[in-house]
C-alpha positions as CSV (number, residue, x, y, z in Angstrom):
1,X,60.1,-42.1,6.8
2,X,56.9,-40.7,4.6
3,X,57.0,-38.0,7.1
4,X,60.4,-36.9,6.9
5,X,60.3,-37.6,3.0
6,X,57.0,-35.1,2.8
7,X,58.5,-32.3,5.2
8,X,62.0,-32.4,3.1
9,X,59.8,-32.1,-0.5
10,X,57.3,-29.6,1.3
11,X,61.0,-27.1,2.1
12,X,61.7,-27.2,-1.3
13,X,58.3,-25.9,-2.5
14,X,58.8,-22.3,-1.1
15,X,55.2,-21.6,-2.9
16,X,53.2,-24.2,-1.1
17,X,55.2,-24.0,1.9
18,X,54.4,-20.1,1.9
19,X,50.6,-21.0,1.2
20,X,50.3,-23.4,4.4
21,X,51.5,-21.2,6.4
22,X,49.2,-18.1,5.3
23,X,46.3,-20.8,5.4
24,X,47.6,-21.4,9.2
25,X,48.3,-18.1,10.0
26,X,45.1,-16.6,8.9
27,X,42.8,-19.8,10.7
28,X,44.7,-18.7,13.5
29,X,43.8,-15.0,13.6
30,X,40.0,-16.2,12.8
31,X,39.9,-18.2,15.5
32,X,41.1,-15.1,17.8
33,X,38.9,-12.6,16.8
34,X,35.7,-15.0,16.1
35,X,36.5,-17.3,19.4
36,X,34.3,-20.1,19.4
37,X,32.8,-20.3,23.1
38,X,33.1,-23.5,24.6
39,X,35.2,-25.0,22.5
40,X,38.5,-26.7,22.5
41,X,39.0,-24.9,19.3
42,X,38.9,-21.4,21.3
43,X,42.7,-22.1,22.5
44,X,44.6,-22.9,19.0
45,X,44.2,-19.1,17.5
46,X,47.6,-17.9,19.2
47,X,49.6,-21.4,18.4
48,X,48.3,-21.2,14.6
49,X,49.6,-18.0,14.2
50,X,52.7,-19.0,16.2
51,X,53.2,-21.9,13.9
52,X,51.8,-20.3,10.6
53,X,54.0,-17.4,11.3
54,X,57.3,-19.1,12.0
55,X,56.5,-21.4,8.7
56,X,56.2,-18.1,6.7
57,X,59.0,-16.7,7.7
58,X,61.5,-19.9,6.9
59,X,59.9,-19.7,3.7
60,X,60.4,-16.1,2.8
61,X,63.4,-15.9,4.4
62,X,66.0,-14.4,1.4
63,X,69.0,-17.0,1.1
64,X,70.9,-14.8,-1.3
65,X,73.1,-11.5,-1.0
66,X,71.6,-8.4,0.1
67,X,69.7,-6.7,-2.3
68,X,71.8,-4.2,-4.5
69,X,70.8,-0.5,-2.9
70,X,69.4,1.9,-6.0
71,X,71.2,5.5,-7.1
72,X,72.3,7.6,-3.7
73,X,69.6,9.4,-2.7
74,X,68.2,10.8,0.8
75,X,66.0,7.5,1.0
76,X,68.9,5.4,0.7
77,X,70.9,7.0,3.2
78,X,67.9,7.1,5.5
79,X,67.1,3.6,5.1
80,X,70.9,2.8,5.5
81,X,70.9,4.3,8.7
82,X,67.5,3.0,10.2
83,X,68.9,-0.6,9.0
84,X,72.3,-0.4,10.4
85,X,73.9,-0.1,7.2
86,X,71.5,-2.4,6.0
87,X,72.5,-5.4,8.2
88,X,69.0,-5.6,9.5
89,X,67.5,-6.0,5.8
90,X,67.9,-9.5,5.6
91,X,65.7,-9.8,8.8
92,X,62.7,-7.7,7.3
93,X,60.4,-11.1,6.9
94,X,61.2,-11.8,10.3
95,X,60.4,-7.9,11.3
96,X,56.9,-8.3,8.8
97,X,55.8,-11.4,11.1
98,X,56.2,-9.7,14.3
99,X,54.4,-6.6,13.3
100,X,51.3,-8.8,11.9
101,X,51.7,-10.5,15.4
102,X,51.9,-7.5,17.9
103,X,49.1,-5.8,15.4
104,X,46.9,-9.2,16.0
105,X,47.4,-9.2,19.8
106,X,46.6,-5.3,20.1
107,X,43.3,-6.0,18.8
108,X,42.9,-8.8,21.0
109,X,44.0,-7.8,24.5
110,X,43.9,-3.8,24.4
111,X,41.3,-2.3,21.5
112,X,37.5,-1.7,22.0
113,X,37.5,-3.7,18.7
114,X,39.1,-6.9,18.0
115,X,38.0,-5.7,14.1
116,X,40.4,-4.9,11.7
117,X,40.4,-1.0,11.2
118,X,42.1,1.3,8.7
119,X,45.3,1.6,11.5
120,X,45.3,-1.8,11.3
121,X,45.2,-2.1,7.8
122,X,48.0,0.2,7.5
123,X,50.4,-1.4,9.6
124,X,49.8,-4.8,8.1
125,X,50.4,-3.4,4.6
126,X,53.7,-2.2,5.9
127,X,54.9,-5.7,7.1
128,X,53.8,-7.0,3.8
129,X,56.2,-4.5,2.4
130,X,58.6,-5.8,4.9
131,X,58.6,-9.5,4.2
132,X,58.7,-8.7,0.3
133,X,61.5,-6.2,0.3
134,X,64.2,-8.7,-0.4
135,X,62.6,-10.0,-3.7
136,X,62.3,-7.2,-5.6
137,X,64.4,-7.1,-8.4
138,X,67.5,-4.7,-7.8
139,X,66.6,-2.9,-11.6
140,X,63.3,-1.9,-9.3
141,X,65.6,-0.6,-6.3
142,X,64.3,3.1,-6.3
143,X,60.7,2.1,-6.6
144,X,61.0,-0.4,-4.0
145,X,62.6,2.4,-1.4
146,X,59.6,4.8,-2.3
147,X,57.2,2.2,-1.5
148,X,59.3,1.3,2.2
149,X,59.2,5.1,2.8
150,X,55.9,5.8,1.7
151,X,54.8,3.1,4.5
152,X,57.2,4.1,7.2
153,X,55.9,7.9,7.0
154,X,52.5,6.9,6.5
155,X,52.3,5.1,9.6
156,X,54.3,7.8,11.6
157,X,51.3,10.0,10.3
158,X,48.5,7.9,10.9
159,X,49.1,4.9,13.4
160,X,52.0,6.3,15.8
161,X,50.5,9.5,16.8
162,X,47.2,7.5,17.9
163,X,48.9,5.3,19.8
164,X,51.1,8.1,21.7
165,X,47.5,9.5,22.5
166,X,46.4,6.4,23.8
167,X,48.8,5.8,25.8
168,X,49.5,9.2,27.4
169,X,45.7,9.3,27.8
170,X,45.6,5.8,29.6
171,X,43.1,4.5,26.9
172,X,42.7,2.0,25.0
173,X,39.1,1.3,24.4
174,X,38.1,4.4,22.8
175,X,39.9,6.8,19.7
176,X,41.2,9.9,21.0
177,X,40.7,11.9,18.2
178,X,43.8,14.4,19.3
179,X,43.9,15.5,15.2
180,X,40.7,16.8,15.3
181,X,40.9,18.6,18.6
182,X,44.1,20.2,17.9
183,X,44.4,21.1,14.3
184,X,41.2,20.8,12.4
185,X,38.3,21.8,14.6
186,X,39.8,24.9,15.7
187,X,41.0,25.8,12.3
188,X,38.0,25.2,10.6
189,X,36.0,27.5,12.8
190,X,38.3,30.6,12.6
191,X,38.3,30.4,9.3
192,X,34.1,30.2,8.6
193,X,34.3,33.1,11.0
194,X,36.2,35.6,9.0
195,X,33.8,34.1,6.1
196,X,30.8,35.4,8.2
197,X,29.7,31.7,9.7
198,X,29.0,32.3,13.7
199,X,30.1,28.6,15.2
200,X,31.2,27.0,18.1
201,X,34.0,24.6,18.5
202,X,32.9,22.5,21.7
203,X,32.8,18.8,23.0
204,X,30.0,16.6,22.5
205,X,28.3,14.2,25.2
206,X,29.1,10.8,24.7
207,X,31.9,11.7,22.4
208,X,35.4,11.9,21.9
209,X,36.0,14.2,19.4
210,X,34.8,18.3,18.6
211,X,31.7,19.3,17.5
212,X,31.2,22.4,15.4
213,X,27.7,24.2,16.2
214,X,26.5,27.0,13.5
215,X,22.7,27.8,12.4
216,X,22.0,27.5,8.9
217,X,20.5,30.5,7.2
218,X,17.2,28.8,5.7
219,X,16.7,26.8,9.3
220,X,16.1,28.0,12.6
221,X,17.5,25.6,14.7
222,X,21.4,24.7,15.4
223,X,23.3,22.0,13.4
224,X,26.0,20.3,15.5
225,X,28.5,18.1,13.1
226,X,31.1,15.7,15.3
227,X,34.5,15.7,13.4
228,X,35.4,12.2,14.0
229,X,39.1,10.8,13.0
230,X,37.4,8.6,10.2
231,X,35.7,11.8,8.8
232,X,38.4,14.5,9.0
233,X,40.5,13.8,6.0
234,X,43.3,12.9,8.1
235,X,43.6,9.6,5.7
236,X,43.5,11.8,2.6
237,X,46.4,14.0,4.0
238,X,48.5,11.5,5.7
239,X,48.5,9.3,2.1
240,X,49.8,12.7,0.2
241,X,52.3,13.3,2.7
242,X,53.5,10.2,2.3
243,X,54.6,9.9,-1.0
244,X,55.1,13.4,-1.6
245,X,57.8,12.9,1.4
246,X,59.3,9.5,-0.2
247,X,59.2,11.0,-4.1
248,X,61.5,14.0,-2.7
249,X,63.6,12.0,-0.4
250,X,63.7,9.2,-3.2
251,X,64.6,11.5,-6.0
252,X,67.0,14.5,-4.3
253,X,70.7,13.2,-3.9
254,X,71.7,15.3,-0.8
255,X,69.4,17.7,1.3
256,X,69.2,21.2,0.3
257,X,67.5,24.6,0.5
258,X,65.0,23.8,-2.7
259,X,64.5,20.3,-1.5
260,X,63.2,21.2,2.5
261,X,61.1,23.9,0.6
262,X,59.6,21.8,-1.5
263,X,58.8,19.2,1.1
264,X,57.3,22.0,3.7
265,X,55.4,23.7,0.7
266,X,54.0,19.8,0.1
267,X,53.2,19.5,3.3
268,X,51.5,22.6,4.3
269,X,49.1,23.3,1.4
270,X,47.8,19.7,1.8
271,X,46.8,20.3,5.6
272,X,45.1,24.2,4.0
273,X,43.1,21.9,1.6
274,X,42.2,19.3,4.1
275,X,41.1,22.3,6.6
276,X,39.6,24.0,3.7
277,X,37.8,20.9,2.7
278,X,35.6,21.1,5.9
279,X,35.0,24.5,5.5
280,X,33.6,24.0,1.7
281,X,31.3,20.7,3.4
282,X,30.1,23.4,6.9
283,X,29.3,26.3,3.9
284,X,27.1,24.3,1.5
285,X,25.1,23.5,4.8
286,X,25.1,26.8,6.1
287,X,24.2,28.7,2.5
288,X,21.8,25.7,1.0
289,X,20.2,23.3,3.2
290,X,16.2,24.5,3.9
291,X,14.0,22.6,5.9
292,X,12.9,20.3,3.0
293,X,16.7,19.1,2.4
294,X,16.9,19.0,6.0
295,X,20.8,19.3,5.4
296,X,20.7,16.5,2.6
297,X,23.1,19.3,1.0
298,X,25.9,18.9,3.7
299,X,25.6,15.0,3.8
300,X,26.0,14.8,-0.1
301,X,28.5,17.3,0.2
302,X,30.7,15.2,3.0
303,X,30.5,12.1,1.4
304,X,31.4,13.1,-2.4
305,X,32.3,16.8,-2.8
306,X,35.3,16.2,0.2
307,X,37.1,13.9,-1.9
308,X,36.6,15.5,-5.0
309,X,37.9,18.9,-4.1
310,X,41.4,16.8,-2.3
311,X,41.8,14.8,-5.4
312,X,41.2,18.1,-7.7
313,X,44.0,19.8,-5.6
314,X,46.5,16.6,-5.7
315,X,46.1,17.0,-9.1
316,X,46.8,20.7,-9.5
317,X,49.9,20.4,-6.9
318,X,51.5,17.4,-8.7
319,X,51.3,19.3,-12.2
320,X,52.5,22.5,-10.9
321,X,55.2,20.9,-8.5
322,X,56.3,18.7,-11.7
323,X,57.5,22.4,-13.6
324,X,58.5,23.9,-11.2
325,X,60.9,22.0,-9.3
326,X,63.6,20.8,-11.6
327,X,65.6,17.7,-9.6
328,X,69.2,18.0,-8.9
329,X,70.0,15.0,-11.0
330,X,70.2,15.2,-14.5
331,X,67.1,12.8,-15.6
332,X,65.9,14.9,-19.1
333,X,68.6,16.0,-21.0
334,X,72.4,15.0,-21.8
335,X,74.6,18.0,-21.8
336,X,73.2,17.9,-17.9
337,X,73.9,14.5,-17.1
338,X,77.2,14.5,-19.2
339,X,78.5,16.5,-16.0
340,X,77.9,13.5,-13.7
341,X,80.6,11.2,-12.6
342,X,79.9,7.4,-14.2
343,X,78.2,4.9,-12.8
344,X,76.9,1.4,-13.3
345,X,75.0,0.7,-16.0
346,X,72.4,-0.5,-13.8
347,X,72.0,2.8,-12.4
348,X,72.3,4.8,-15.7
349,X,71.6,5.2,-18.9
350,X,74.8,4.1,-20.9
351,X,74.1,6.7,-24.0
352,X,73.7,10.0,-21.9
353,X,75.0,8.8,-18.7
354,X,71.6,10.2,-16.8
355,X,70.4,8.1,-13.9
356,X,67.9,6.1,-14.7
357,X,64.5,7.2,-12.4
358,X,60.4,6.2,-12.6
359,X,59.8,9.5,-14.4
360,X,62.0,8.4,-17.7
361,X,60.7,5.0,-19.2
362,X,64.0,2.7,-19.7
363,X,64.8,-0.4,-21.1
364,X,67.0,-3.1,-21.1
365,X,69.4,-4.6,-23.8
366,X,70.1,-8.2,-24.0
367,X,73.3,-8.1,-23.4
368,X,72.5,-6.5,-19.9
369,X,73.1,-3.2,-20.2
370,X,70.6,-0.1,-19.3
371,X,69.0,3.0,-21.2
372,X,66.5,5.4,-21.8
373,X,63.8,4.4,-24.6
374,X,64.7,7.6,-26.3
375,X,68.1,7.4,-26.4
376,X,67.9,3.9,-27.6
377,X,65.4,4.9,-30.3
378,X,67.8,7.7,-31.4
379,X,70.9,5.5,-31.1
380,X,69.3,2.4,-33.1
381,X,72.0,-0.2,-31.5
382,X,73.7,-1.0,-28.5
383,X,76.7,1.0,-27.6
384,X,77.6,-1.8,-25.4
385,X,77.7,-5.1,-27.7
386,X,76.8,-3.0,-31.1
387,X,73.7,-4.7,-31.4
388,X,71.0,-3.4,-33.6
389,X,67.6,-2.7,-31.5
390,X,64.6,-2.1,-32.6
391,X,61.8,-0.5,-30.0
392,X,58.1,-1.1,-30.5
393,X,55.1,-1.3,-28.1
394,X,55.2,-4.8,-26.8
395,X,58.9,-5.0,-25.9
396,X,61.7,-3.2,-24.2
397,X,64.3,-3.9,-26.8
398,X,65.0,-6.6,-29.2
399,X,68.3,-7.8,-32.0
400,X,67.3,-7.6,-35.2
């Protein structure tokens, strides 16, 4: 009876119901990748996770309506499509548990290395978005698609295309580093050649990915630098893809001419800076590096000068992009928005009408309707319930 009594109080606690079973799950997947020889204890990683898993899941599990869908937009209707008209979203926890699963017995049965790698991390991030997509608030609707696509595409970037290689190359214990071989290597090398650079794009012994042979001008001898996967910039591109992909398709209404040309342009200057990255890292070793730096020059240069450059140029794309490309919804001014049919107050601002996005701060009236913080400020009171409002630093809106 003390049993029952403890498992019926224990499903009423979703938060400690939720921490035993990540406390399960996790002494599970411990147990599988550090497996005590000898032990019985070698044979309960698989029905840990089995258990811990199947725990998490009741307790996650949403018990309510679907959640309310943000403004149309190309994320929603791809998201409605890829979820059946979003039948499958209330199985997303369920979805989020398999992944961490399969992810967990990919390590364990067909990777060199039971570790958990930056594939791996990805993928598990993207079942955490899974399992809490159904508790975000619906007022956070759009932000909570952009993260869902931002994961999808980053792992169609970054963790599908790696394990298409795998596969068609019938290996599993090794990376193929198919990214390097077939668009940065190559790439790279042409274009220190019409710079003046001799090189060589080759493979290396004992290797799976390029080498790139050139003879610095203050040495006498070759340098040979391996472009591995984890040192391409691959990471650095594939996480600007990614949200530049789920801010257009999160903020455009309907595909158009502007919209795929913005995307491509996105795109295709990021993989120029990532291939001009490498070639900035080869040239301070080719134009610098003497026998008493003994290519010091290059080494500093990989490991702080290649992120600096990418992050310089995110930053010069986003404030460019952000004048240039004017969205097709009205989000900045009201003789724009006034044009736009009316919608739910959750969805727009009920003083201009303009749909209510992450780029315009907004706030929330007591009486539960929506608008922008400087409409409200202008307005002074509630067009709604005719309440007075008053906006200050600590809260979205409050009577007076």
């Amino acid at each position: 009876m003390r049993l029952r009594d403890s498992i019926a109080a224990l499903a009423k606690s979703r938060r400690a119901t939720t921490l035993i079973a990540l406390i399960t799950t996790f002494a599970g997947a411990a147990l599988l990748l550090d497996r005590p020889k000898g032990s019985v204890l070698e044979w309960l990683g698989i029905p840990f996770i089995i258990v811990g898993g199947a725990v998490f899941a009741s307790a996650v599990w949403p018990t309510g309506l679907v959640p309310v869908q943000s403004a149309p937009n190309l994320a929603n209707r791809l998201l409605r499509w890829l979820t059946w008209d979003r039948r499958l979203v209330k199985l997303f926890p369920a979805f989020g548990v398999g992944i961490v699963i399969a992810d967990l017995m990919y390590n364990l049965l067909l990777s060199g290395s039971p570790s958990l790698l930056t594939e791996d991390i990805i993928v598990l991030l993207a079942a955490g978005v899974l399992m809490a997509y159904g508790f975000v608030p619906s007022r956070f609707a759009r932000e909570r698609d952009f993260v869902l696509v931002f994961f999808i595409a980053l792992n169609l970037i970054l963790v599908a295309p790696l394990l298409i290689a795998r596969a068609y190359y019938a290996d599993f214990e090794r990376s193929v580093d198919l990214y390097s071989w077939v668009a940065l290597a190559p790439e790279t090398g042409a274009v220190l050649s019409v710079l003046g650079v001799p090189n060589s794009v080759h493979s290396v012994s004992g290797a799976t990915a390029p080498g790139l042979t050139f003879t610095p001008r203050n040495l006498a001898v070759q340098v040979t630098i391996v472009i591995t996967t984890s040192c391409s910039g691959i990471y650095s591109f594939g996480i600007f893809a990614s949200a530049f992909a789920a801010f257009v398709l999160t903020e455009y209404e309907r595909a158009s001419r502007r919209m795929w040309i913005l995307l491509a342009l996105g795109l295709l200057t990021a993989y120029v800076a990532n291939v001009l990255r490498m070639v900035v890292i080869v040239l301070i070793g080719y134009y610098t590096d003497t026998v008493q730096t003994d290519l010091q020059n290059m080494l500093v240069a990989h490991s702080y000068a290649g992120w600096l450059i990418f992050l310089g140029w995110i930053a010069l794309f986003w404030s460019v992009a952000f004048k240039l490309m004017p969205l097709e919804r009205g989000t900045t001014t009201a003789a724009v928005s006034s044009e736009l049919p009316p919608a739910r107050s959750e969805l727009r601002c009920g003083i201009c009408s303009a749909a209510l996005t992450p780029l315009i701060p907004a706030t929330r009236c007591p009486c539960g309707a929506f608008y922008h913080r400087t409409c409200l400020t202008a307005a002074r009171q509630c067009p709604s319930c005719g309440r007075s409002l008053r906006m200050d630093t600590t809260t979205d809106a409050r009577g007076t």
